[in-house]
Backbone as CSV, one residue per row, in Angstrom:
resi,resn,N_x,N_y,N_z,CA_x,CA_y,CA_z,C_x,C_y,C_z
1,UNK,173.815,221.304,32.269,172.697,222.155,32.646,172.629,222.235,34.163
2,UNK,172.364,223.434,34.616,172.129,223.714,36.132,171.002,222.727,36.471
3,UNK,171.687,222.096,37.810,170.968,221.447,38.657,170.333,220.327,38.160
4,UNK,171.021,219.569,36.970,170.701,217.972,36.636,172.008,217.447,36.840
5,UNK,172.078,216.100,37.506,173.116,215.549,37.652,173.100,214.268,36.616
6,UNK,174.119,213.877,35.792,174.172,212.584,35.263,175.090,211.751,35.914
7,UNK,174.366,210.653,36.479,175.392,209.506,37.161,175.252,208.116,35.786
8,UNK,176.634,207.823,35.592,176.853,206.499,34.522,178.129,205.872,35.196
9,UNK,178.518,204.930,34.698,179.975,203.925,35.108,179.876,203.879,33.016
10,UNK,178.855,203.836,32.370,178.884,203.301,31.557,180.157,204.905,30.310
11,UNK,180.818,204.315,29.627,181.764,205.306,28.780,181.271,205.737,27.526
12,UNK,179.899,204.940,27.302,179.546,205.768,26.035,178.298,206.584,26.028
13,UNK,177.711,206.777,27.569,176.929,207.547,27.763,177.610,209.371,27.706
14,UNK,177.174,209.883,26.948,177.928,211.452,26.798,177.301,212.294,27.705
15,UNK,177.491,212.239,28.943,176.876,213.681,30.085,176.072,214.713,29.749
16,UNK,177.193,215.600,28.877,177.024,216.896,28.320,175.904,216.779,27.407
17,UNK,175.803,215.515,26.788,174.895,215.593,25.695,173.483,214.987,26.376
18,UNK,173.728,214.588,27.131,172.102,214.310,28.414,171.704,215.520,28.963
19,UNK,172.691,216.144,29.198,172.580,217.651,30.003,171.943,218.983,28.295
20,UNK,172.190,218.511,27.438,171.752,219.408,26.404,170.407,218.705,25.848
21,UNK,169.939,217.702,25.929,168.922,217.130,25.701,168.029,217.695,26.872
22,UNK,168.070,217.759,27.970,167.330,218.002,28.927,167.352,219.625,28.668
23,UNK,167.956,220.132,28.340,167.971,221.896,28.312,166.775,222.045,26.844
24,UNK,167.157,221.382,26.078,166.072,221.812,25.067,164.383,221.256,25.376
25,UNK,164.353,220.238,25.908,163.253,219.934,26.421,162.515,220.770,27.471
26,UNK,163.464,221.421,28.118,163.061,222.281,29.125,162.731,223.771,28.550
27,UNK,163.240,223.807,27.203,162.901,225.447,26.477,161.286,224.948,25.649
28,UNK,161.208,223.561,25.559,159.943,223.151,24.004,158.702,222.983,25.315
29,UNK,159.221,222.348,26.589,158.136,222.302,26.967,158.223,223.225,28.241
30,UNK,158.379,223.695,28.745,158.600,225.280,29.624,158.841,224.615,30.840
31,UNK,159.533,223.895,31.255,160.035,223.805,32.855,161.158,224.014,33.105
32,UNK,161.266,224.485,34.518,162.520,224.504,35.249,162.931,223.369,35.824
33,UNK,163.672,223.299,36.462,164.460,222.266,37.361,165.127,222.984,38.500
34,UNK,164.054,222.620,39.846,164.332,222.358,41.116,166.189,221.718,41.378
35,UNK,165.813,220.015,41.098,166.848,218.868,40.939,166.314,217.909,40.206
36,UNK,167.425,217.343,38.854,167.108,216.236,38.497,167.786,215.792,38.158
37,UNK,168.112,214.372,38.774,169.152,213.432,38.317,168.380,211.592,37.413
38,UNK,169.911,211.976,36.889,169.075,210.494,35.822,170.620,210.123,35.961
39,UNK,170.174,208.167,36.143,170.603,207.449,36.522,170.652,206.532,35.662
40,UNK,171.845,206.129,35.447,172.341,204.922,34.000,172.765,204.002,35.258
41,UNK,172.165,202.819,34.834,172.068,201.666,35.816,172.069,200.114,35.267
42,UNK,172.528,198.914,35.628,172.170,197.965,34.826,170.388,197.242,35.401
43,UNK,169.916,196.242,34.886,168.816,195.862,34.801,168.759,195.250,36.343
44,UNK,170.170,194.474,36.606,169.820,193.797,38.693,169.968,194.938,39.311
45,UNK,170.582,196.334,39.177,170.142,197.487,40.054,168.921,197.968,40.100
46,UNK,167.925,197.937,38.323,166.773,198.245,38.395,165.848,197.409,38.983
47,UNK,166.220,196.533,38.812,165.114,195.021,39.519,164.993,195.422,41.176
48,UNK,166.497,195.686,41.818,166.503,195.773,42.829,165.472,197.330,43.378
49,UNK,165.609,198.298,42.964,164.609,199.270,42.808,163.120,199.247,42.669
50,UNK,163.134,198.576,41.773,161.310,198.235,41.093,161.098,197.200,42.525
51,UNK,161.660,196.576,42.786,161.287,195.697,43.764,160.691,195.997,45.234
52,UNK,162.398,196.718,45.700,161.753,197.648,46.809,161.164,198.864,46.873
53,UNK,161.160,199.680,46.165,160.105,201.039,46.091,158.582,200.887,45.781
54,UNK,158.389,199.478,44.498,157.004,199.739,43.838,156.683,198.313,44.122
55,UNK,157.511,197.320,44.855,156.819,196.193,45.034,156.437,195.211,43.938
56,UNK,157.362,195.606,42.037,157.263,194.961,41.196,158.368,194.166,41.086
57,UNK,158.410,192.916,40.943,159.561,191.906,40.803,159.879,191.456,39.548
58,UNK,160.160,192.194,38.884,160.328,192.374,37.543,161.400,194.122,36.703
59,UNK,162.266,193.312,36.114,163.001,194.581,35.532,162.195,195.457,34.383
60,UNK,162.693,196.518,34.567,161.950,197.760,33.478,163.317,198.668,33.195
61,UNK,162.740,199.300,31.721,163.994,200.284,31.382,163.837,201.424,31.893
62,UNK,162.620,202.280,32.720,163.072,203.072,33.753,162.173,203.345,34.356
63,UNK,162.375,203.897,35.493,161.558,203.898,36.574,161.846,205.981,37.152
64,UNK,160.672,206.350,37.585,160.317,207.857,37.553,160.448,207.810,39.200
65,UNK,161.137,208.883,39.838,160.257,209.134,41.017,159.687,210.655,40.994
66,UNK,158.806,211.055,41.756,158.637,212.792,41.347,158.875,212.885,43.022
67,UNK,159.375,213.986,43.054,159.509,214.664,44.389,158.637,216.067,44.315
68,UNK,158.231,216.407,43.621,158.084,218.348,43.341,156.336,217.570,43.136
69,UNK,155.938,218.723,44.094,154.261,219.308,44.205,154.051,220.443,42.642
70,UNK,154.718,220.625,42.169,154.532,221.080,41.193,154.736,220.952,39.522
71,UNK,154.169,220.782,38.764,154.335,220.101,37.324,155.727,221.185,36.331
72,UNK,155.490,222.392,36.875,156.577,222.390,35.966,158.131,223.386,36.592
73,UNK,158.194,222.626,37.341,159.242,222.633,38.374,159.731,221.414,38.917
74,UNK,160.557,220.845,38.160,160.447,219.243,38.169,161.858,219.389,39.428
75,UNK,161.082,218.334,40.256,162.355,217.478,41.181,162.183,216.267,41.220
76,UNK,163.398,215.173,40.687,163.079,213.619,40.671,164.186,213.445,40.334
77,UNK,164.189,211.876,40.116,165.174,211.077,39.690,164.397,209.848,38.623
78,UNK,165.401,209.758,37.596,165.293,208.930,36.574,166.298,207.760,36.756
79,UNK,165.657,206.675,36.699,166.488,205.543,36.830,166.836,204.439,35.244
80,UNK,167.780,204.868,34.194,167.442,204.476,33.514,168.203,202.846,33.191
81,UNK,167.266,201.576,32.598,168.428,200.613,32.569,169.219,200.417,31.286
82,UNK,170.368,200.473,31.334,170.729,200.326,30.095,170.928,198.843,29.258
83,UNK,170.788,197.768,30.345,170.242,196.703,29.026,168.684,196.901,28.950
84,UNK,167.958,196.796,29.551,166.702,197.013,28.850,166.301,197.850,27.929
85,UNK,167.174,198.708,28.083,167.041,199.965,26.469,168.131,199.093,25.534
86,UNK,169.063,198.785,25.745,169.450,198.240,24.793,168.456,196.898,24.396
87,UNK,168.070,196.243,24.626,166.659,194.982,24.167,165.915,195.703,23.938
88,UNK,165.297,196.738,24.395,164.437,197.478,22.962,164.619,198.183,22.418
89,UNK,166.202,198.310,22.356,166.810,199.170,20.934,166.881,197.964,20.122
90,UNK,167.245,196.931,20.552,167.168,195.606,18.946,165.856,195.391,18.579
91,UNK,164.966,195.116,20.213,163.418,194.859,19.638,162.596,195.505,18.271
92,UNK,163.127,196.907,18.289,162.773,198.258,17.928,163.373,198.385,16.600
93,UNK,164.669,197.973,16.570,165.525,197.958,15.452,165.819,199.455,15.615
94,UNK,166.148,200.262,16.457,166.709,201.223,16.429,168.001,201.657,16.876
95,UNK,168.646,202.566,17.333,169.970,202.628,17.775,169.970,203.232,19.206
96,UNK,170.673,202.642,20.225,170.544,202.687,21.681,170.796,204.186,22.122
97,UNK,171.106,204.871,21.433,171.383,206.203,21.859,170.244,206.494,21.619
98,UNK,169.272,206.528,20.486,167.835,207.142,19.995,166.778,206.725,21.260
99,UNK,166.869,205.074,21.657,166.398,204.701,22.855,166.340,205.449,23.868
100,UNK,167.512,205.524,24.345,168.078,206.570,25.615,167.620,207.772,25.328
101,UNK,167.346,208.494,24.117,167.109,209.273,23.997,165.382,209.601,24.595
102,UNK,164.309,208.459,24.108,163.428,208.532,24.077,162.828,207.890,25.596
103,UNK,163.750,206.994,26.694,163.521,207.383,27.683,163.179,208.266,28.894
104,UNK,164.668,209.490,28.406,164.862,210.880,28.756,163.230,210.882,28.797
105,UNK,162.944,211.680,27.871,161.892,212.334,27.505,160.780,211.716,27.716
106,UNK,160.536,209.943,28.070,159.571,209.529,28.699,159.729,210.180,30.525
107,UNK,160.526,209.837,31.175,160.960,210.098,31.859,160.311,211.467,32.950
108,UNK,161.211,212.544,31.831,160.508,214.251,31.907,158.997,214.148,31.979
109,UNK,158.660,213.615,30.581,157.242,213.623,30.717,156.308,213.000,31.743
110,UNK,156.793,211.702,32.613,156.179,211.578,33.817,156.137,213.082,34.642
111,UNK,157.440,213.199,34.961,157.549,214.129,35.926,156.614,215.559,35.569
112,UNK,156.138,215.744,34.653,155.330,217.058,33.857,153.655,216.161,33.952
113,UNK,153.181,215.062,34.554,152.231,215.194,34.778,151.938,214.061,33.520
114,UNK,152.138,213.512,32.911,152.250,212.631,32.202,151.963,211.449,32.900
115,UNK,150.849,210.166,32.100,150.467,209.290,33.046,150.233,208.087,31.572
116,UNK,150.807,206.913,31.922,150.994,205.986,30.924,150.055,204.868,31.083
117,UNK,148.909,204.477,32.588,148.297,203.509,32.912,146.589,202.791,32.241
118,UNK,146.552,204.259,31.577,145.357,203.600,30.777,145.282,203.695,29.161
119,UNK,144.812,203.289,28.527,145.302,203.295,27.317,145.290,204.573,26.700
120,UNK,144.087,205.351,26.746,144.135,207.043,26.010,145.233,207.715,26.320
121,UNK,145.317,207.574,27.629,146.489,208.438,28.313,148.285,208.089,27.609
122,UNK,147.855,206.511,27.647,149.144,205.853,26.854,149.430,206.576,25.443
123,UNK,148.217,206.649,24.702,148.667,206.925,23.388,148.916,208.686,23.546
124,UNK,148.039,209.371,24.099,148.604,210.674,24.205,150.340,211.052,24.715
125,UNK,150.158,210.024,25.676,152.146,210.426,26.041,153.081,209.716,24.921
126,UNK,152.950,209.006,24.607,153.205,207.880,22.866,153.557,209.372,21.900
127,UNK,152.279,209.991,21.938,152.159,210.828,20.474,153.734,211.969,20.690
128,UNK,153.109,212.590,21.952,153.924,213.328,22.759,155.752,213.037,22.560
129,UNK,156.098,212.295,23.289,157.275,211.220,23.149,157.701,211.056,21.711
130,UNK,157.063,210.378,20.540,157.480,210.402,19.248,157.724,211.498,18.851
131,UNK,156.954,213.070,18.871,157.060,214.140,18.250,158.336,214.758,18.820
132,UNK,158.830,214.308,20.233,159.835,215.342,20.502,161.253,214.493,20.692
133,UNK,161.299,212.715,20.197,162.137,212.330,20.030,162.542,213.062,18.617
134,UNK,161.384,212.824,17.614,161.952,213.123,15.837,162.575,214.473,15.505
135,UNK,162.068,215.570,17.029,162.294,216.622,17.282,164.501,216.826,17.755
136,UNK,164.263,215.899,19.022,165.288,216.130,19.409,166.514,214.909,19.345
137,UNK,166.215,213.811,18.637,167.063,212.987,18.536,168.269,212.959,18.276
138,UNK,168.706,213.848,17.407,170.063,214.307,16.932,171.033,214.645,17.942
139,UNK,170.558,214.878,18.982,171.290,215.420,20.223,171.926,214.461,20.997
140,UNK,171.559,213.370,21.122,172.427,212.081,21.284,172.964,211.392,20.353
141,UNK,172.345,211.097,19.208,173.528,210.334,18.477,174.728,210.969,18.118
């Protein structure tokens, strides 16, 4: 897809199929893309990130930045980790691609104005997130 970049080292991450996940998300929920890159990373690159940008000393499976003054004209970067999605793909009992999948789309949904810090807000992006993983999951596995 124009103007998303996928950076991985990892070989079973499929590009094309990150790049078609992000295109249908971008037709269900109506944005363009400025620039957006998502980033397959391990958990001491994310630590190292969360650390110096947000001042948390602690690893997470991904981390949002937004660059764009505007919600649906997304510019950012997605930092995603891939052991921490993989630990809550076992936590979860699900399959790490469905994970990855449902990062993506946490991800987007920050960048669209999406806010996870209080609980209502949590379960509304939750509801959000489930409906358009069951929606679009097939696209990664």
């Amino acid at each position: 897809m124009k103007n998303v970049r996928v950076y991985s080292n990892y070989k079973f991450i499929k590009k094309k199929k990150v790049g078609l996940l992000v295109k249908e998300l971008s037709g269900i929920l109506e944005f363009d893309i400025d620039s957006l890159e998502i980033n397959f990373i391990s958990s001491d690159k994310i630590f190292k990130i969360n650390s110096e940008y947000l001042n948390h000393n602690f690893t997470t499976d991904i981390i949002t930045f937004n660059y764009s003054n505007q919600q649906k004209k997304l510019d950012g970067e997605l930092f995603i980790s891939i052991d921490d999605a993989s630990e809550n793909a076992q936590k979860y009992n699900v399959d790490l691609q469905e994970e990855l999948a449902r990062l993506i789309i946490h991800g987007i949904l920050h960048l669209l104005g999406f806010d996870d810090q209080h609980k209502k807000d949590k379960i509304k992006m939750k509801q959000q997130e489930n409906k358009l993983l069951n929606t679009l999951k097939f696209i990664l596995l």
